[in-house]
mmCIF file of the N, C-alpha and C atoms, coordinates in Angstrom:
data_MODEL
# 
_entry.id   MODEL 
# 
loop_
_atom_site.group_PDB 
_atom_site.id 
_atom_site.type_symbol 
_atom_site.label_atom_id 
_atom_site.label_alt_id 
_atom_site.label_comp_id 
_atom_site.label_asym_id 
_atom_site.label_entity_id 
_atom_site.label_seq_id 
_atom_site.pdbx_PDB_ins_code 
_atom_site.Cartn_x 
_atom_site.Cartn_y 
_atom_site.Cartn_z 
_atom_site.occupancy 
_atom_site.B_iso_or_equiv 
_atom_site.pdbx_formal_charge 
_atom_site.auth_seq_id 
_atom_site.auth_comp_id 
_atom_site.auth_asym_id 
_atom_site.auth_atom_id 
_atom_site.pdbx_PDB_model_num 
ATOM 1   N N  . UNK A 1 1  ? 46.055 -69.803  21.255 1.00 0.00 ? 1  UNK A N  1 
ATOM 2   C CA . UNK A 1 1  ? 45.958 -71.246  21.184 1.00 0.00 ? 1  UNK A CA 1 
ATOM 3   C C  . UNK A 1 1  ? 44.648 -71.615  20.494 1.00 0.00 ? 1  UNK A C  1 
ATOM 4   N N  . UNK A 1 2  ? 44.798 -72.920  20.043 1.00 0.00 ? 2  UNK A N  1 
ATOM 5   C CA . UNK A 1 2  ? 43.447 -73.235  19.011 1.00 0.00 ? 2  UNK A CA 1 
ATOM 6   C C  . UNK A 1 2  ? 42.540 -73.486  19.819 1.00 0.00 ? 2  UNK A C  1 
ATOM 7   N N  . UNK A 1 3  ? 41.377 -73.747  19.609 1.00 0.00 ? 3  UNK A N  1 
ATOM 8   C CA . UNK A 1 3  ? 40.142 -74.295  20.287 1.00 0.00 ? 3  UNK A CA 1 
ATOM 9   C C  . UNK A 1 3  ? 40.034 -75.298  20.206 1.00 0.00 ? 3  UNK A C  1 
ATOM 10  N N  . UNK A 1 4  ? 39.793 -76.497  20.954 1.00 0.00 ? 4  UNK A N  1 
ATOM 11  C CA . UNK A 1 4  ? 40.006 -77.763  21.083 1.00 0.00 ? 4  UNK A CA 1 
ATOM 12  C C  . UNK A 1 4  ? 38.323 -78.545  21.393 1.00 0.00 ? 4  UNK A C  1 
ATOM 13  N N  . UNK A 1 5  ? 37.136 -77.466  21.182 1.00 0.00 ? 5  UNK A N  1 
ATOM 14  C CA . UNK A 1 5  ? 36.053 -77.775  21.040 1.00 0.00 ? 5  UNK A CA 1 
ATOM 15  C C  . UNK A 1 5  ? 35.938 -78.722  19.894 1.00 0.00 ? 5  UNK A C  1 
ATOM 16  N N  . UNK A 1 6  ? 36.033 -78.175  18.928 1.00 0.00 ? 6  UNK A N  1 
ATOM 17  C CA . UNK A 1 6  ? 35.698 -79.243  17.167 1.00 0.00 ? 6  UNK A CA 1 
ATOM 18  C C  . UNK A 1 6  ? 36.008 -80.059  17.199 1.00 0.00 ? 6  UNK A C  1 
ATOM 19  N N  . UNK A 1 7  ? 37.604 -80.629  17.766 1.00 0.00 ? 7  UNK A N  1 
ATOM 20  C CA . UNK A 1 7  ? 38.638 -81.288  17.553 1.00 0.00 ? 7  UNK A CA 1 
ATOM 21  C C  . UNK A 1 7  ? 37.591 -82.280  18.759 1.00 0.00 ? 7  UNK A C  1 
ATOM 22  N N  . UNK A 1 8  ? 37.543 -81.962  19.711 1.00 0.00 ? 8  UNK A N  1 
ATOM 23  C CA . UNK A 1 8  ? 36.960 -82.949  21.004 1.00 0.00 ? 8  UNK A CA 1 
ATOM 24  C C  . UNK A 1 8  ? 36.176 -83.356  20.302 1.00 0.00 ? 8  UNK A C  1 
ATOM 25  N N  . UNK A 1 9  ? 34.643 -82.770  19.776 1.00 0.00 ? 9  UNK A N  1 
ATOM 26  C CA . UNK A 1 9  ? 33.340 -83.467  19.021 1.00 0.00 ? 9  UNK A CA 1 
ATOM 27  C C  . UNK A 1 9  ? 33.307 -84.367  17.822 1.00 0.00 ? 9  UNK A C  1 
ATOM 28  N N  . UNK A 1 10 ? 34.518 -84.143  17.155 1.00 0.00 ? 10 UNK A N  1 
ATOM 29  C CA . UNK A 1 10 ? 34.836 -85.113  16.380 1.00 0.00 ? 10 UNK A CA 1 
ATOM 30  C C  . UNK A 1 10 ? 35.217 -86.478  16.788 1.00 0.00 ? 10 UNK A C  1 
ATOM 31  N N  . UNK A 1 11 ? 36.533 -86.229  17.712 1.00 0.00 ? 11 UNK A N  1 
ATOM 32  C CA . UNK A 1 11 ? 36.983 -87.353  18.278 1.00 0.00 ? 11 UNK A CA 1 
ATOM 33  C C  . UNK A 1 11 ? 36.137 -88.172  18.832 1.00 0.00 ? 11 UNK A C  1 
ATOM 34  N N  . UNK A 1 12 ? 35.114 -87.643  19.920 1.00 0.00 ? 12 UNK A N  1 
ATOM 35  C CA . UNK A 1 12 ? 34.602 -87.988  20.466 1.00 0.00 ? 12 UNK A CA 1 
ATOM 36  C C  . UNK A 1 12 ? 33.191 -89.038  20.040 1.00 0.00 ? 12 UNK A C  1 
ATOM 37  N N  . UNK A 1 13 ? 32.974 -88.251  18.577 1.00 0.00 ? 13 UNK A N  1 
ATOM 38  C CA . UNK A 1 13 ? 32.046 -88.948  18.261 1.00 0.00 ? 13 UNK A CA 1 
ATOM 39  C C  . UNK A 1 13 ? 32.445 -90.286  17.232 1.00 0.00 ? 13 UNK A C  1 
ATOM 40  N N  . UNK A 1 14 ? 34.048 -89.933  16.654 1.00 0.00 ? 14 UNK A N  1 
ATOM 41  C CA . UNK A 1 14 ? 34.803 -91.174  16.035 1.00 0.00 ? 14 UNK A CA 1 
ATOM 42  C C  . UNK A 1 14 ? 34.967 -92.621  16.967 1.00 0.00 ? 14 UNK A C  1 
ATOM 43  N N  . UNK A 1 15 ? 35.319 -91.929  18.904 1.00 0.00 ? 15 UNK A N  1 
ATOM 44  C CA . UNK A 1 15 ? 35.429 -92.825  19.746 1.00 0.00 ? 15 UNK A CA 1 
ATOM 45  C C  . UNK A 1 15 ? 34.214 -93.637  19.813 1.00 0.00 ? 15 UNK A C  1 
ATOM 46  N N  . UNK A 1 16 ? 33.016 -93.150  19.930 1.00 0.00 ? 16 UNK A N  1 
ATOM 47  C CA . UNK A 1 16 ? 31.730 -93.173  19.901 1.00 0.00 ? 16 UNK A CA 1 
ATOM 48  C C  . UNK A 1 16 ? 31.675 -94.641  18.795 1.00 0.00 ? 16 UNK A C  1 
ATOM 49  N N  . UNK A 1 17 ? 31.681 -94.334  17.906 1.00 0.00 ? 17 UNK A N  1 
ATOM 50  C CA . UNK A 1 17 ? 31.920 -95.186  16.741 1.00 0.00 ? 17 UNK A CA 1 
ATOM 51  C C  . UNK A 1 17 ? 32.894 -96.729  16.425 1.00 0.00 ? 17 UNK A C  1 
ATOM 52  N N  . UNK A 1 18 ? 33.711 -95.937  17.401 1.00 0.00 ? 18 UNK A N  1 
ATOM 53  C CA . UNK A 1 18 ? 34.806 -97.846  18.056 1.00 0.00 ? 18 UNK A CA 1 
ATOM 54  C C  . UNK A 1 18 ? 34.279 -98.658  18.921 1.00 0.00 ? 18 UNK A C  1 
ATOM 55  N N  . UNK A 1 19 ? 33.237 -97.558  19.921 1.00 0.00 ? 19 UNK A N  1 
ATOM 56  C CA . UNK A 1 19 ? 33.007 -98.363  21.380 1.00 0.00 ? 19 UNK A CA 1 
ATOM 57  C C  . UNK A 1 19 ? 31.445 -99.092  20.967 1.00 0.00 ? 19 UNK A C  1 
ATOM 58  N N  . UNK A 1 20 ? 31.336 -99.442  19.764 1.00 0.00 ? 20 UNK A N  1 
ATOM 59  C CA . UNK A 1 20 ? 29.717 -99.981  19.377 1.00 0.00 ? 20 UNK A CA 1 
ATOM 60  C C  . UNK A 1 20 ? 30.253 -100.978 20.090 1.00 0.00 ? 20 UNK A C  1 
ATOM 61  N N  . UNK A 1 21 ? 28.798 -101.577 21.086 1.00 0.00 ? 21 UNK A N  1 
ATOM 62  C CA . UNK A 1 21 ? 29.273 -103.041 21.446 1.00 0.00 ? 21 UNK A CA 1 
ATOM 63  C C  . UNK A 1 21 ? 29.746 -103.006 22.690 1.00 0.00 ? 21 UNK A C  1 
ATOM 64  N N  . UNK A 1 22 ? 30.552 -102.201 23.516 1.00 0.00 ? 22 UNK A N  1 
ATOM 65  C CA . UNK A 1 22 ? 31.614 -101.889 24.824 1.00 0.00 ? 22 UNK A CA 1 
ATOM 66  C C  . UNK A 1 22 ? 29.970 -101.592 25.731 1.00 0.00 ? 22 UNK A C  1 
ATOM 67  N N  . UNK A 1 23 ? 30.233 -101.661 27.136 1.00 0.00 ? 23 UNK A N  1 
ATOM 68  C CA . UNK A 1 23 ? 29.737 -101.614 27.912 1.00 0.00 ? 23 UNK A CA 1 
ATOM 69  C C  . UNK A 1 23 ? 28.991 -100.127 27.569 1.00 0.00 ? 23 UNK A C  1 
ATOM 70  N N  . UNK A 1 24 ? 28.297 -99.818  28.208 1.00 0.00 ? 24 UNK A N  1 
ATOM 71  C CA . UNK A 1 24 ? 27.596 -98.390  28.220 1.00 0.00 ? 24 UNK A CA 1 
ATOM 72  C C  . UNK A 1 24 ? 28.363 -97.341  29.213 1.00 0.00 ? 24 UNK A C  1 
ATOM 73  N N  . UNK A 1 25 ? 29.027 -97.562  29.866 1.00 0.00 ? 25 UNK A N  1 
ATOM 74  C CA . UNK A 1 25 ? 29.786 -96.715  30.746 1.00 0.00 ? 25 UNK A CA 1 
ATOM 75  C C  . UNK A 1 25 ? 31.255 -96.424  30.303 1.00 0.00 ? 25 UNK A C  1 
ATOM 76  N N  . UNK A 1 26 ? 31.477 -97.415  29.179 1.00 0.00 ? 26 UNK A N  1 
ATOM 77  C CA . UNK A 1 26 ? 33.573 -96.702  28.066 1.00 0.00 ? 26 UNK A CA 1 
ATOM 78  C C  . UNK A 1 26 ? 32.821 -95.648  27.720 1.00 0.00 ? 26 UNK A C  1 
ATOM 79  N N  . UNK A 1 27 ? 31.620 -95.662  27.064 1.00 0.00 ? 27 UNK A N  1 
ATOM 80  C CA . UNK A 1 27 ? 32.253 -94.354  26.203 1.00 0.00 ? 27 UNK A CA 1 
ATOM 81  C C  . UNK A 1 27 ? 31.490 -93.057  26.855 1.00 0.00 ? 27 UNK A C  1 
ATOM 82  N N  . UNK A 1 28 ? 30.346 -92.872  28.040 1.00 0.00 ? 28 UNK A N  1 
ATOM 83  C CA . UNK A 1 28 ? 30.281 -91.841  28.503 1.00 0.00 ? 28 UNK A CA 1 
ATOM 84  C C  . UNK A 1 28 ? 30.874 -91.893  29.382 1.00 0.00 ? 28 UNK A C  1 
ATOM 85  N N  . UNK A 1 29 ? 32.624 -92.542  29.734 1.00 0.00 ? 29 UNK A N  1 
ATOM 86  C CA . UNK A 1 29 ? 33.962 -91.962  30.657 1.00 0.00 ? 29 UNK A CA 1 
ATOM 87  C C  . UNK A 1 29 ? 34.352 -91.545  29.347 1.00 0.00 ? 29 UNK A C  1 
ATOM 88  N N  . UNK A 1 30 ? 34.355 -91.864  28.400 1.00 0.00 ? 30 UNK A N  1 
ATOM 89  C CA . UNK A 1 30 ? 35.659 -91.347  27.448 1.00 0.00 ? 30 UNK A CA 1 
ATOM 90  C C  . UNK A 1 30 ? 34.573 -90.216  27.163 1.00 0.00 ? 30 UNK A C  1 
ATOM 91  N N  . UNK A 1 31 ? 33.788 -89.640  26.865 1.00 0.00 ? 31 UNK A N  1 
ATOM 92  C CA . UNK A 1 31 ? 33.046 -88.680  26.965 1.00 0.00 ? 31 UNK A CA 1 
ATOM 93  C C  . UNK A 1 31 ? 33.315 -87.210  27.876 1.00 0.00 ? 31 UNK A C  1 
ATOM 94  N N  . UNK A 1 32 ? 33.130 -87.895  29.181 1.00 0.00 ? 32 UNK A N  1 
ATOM 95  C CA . UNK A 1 32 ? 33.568 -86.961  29.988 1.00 0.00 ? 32 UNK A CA 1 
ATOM 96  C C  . UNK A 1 32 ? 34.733 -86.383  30.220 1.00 0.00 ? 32 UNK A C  1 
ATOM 97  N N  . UNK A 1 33 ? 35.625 -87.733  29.944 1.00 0.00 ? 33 UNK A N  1 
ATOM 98  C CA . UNK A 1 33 ? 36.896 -86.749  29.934 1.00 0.00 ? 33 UNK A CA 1 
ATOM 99  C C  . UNK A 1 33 ? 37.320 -86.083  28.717 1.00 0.00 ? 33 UNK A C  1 
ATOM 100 N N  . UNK A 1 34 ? 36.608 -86.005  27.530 1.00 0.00 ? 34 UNK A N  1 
ATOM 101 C CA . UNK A 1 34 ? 37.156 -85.774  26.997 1.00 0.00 ? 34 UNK A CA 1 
ATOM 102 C C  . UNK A 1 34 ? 36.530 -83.861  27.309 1.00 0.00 ? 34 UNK A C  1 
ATOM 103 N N  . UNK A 1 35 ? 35.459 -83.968  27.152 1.00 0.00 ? 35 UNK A N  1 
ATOM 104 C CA . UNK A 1 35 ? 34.522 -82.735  27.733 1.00 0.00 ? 35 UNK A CA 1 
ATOM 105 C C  . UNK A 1 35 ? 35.331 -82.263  28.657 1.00 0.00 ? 35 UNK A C  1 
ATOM 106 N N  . UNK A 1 36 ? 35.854 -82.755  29.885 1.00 0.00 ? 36 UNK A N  1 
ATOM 107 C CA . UNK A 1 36 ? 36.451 -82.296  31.352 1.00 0.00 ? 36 UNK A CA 1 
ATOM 108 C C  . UNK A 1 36 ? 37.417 -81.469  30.215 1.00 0.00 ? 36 UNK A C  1 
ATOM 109 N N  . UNK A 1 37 ? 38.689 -82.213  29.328 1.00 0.00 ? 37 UNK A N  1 
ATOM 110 C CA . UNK A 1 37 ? 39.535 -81.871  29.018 1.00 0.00 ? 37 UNK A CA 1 
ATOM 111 C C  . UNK A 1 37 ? 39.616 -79.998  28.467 1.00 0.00 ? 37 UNK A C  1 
ATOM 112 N N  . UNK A 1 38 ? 38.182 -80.473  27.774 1.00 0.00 ? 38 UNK A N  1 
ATOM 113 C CA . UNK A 1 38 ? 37.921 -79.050  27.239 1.00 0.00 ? 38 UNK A CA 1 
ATOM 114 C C  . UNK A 1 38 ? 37.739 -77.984  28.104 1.00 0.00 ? 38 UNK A C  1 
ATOM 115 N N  . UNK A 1 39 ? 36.902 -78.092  28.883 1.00 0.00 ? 39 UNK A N  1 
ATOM 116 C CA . UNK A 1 39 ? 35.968 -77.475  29.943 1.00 0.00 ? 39 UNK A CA 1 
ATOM 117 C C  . UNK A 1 39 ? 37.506 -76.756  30.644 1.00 0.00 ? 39 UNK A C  1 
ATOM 118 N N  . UNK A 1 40 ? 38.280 -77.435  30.547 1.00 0.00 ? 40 UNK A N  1 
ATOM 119 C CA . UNK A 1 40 ? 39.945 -77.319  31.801 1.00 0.00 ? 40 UNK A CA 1 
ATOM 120 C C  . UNK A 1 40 ? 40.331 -75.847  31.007 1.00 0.00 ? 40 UNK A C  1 
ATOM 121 N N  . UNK A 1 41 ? 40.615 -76.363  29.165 1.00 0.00 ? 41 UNK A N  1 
ATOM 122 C CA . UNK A 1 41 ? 40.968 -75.234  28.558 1.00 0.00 ? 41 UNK A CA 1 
ATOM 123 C C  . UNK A 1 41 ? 40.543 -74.016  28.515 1.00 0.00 ? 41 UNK A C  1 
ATOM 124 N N  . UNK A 1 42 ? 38.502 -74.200  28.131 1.00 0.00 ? 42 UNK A N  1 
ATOM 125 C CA . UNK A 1 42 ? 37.638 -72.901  28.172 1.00 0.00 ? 42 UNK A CA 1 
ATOM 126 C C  . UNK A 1 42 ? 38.078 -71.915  29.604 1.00 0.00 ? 42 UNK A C  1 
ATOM 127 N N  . UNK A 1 43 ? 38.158 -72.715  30.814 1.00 0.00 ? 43 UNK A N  1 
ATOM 128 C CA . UNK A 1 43 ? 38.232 -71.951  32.420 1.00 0.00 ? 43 UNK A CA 1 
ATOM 129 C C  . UNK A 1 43 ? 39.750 -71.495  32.380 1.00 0.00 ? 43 UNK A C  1 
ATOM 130 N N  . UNK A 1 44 ? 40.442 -71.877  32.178 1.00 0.00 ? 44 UNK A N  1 
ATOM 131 C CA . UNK A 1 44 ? 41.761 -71.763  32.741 1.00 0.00 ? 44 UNK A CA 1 
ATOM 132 C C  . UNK A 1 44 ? 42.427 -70.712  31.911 1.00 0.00 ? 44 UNK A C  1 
ATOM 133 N N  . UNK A 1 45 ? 42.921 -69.526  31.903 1.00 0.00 ? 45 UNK A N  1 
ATOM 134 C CA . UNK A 1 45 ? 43.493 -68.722  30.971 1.00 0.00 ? 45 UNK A CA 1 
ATOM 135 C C  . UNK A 1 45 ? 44.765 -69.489  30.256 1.00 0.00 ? 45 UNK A C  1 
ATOM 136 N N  . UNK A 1 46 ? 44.917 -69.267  28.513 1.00 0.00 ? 46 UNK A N  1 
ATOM 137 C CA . UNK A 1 46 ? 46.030 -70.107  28.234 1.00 0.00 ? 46 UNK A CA 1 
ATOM 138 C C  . UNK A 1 46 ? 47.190 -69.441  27.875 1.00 0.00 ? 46 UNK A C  1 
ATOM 139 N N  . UNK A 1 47 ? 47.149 -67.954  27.572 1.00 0.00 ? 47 UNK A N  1 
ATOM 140 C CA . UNK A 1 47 ? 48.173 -67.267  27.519 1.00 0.00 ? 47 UNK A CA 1 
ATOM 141 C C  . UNK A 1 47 ? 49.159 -67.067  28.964 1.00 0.00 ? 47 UNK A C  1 
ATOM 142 N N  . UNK A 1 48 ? 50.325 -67.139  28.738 1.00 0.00 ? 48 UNK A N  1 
ATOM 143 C CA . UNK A 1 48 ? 51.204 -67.357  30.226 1.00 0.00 ? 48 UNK A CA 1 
ATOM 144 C C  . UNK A 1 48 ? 51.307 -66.262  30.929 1.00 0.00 ? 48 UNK A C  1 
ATOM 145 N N  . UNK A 1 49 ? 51.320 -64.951  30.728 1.00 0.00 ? 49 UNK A N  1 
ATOM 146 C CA . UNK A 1 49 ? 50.854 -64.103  31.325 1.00 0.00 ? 49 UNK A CA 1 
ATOM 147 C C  . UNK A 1 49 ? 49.687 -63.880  32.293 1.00 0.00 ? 49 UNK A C  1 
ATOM 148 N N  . UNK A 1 50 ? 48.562 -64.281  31.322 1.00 0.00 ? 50 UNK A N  1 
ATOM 149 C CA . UNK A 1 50 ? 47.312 -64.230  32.478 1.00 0.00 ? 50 UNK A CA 1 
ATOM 150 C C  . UNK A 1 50 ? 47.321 -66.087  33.092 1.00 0.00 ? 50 UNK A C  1 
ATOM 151 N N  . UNK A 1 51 ? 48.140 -66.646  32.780 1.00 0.00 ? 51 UNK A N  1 
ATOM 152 C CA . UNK A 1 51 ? 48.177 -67.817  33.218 1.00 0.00 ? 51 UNK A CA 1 
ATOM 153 C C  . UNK A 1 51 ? 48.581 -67.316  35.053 1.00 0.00 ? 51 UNK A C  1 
ATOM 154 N N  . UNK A 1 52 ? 50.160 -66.404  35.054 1.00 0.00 ? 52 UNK A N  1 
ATOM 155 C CA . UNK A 1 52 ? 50.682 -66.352  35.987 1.00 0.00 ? 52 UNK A CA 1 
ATOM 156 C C  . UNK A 1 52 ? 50.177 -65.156  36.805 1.00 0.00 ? 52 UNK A C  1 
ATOM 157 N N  . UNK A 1 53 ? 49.079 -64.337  35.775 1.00 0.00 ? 53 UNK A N  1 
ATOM 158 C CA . UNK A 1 53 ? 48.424 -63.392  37.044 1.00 0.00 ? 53 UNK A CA 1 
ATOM 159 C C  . UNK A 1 53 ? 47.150 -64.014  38.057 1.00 0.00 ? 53 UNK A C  1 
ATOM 160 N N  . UNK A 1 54 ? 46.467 -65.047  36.975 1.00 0.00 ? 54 UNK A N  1 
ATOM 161 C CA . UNK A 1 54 ? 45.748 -66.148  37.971 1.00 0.00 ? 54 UNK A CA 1 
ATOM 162 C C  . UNK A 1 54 ? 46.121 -66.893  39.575 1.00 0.00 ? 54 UNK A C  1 
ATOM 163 N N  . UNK A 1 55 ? 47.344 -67.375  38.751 1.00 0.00 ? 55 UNK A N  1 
ATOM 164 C CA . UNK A 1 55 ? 48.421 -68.495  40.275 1.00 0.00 ? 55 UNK A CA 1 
ATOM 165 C C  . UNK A 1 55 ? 48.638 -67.348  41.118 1.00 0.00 ? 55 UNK A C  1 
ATOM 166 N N  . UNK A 1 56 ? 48.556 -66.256  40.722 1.00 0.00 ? 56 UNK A N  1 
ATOM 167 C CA . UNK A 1 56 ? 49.392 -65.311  41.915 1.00 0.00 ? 56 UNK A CA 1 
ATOM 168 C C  . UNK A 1 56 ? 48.307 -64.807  42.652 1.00 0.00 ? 56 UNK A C  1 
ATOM 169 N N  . UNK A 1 57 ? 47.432 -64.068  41.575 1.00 0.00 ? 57 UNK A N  1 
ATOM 170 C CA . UNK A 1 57 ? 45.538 -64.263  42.641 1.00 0.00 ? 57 UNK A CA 1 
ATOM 171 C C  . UNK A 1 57 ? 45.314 -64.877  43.878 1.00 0.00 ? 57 UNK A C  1 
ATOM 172 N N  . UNK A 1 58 ? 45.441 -66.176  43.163 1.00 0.00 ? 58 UNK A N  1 
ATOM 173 C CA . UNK A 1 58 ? 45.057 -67.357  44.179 1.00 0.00 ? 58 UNK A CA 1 
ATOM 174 C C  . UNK A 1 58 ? 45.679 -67.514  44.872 1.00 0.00 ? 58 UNK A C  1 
ATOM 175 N N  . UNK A 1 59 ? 47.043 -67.307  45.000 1.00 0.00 ? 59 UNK A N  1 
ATOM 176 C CA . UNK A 1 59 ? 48.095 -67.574  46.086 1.00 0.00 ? 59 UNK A CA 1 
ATOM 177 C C  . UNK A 1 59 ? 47.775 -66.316  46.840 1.00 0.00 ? 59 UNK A C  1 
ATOM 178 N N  . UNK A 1 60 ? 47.346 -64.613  46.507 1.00 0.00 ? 60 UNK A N  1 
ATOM 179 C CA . UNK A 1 60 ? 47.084 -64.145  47.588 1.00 0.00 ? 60 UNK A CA 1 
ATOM 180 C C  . UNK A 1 60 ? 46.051 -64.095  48.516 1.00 0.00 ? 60 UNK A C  1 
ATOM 181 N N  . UNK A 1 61 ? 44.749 -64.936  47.536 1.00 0.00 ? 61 UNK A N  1 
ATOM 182 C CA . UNK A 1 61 ? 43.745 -65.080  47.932 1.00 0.00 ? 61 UNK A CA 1 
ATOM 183 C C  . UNK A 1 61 ? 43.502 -66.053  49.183 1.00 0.00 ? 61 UNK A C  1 
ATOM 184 N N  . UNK A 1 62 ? 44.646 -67.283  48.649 1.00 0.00 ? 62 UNK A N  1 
ATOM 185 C CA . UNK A 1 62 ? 44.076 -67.973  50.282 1.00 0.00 ? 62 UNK A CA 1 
ATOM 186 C C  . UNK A 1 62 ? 44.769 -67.771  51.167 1.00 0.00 ? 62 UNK A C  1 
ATOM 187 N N  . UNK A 1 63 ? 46.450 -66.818  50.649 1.00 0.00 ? 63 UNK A N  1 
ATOM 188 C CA . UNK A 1 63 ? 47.003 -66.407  52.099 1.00 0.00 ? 63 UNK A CA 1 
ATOM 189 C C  . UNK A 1 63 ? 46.226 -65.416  53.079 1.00 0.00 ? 63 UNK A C  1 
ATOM 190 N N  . UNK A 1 64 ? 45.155 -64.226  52.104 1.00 0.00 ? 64 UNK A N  1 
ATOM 191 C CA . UNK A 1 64 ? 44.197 -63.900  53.285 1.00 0.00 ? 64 UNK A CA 1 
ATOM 192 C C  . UNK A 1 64 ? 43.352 -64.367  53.729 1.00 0.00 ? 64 UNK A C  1 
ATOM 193 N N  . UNK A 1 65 ? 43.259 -65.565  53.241 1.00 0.00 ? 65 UNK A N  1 
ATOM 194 C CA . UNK A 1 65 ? 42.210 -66.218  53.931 1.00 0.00 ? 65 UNK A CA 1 
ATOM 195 C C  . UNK A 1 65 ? 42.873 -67.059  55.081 1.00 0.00 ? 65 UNK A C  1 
ATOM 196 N N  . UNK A 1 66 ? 44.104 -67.373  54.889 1.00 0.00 ? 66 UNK A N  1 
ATOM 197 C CA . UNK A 1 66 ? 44.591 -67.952  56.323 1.00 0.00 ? 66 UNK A CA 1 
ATOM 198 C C  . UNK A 1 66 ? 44.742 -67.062  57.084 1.00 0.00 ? 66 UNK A C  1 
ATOM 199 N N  . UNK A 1 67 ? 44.869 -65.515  56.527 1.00 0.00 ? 67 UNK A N  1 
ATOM 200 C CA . UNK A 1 67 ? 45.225 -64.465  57.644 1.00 0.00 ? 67 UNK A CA 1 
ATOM 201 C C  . UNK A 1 67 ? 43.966 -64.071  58.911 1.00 0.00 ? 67 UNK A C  1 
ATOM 202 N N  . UNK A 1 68 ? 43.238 -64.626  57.734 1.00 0.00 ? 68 UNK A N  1 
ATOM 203 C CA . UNK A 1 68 ? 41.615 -63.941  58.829 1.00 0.00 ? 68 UNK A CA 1 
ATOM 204 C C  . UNK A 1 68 ? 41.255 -64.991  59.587 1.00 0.00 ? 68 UNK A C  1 
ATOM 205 N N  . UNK A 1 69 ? 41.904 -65.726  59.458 1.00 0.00 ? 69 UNK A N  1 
ATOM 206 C CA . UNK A 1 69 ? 41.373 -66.907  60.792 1.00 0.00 ? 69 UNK A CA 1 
ATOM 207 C C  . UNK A 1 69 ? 42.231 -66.698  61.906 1.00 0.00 ? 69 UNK A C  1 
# 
């Protein structure tokens, strides 16, 4: 999958460029999410394979953790 870094800093700074004038708090929310958005992609594996060895991790991970209580 592509990297959606460039693509965010561009946008972001085009959004940047509409919101002249807007309160000071549009455009560092549209900021953040747009960052969050990325940040989601960089953490999260995007191939579906390691997508579904992740969910399954975690699903055994907190069933031992309910086990030990």
């Amino acid at each position: 999958m592509a990297n959606l870094v460039p693509a965010t800093v561009g946008s972001v700074s085009g959004l940047a460029a509409a919101l002249v004038g807007a309160p000071w708090w549009a455009p560092v929310l549209c900021l953040v999410l747009a960052l969050g958005v990325t940040v989601v992609q960089i953490v999260f594996p995007q191939d579906s394979t390691d997508r579904l060895a992740w969910w399954t991790d975690r699903r055994e991970h907190k069933q031992r953790r309910r086990d030990d209580r």
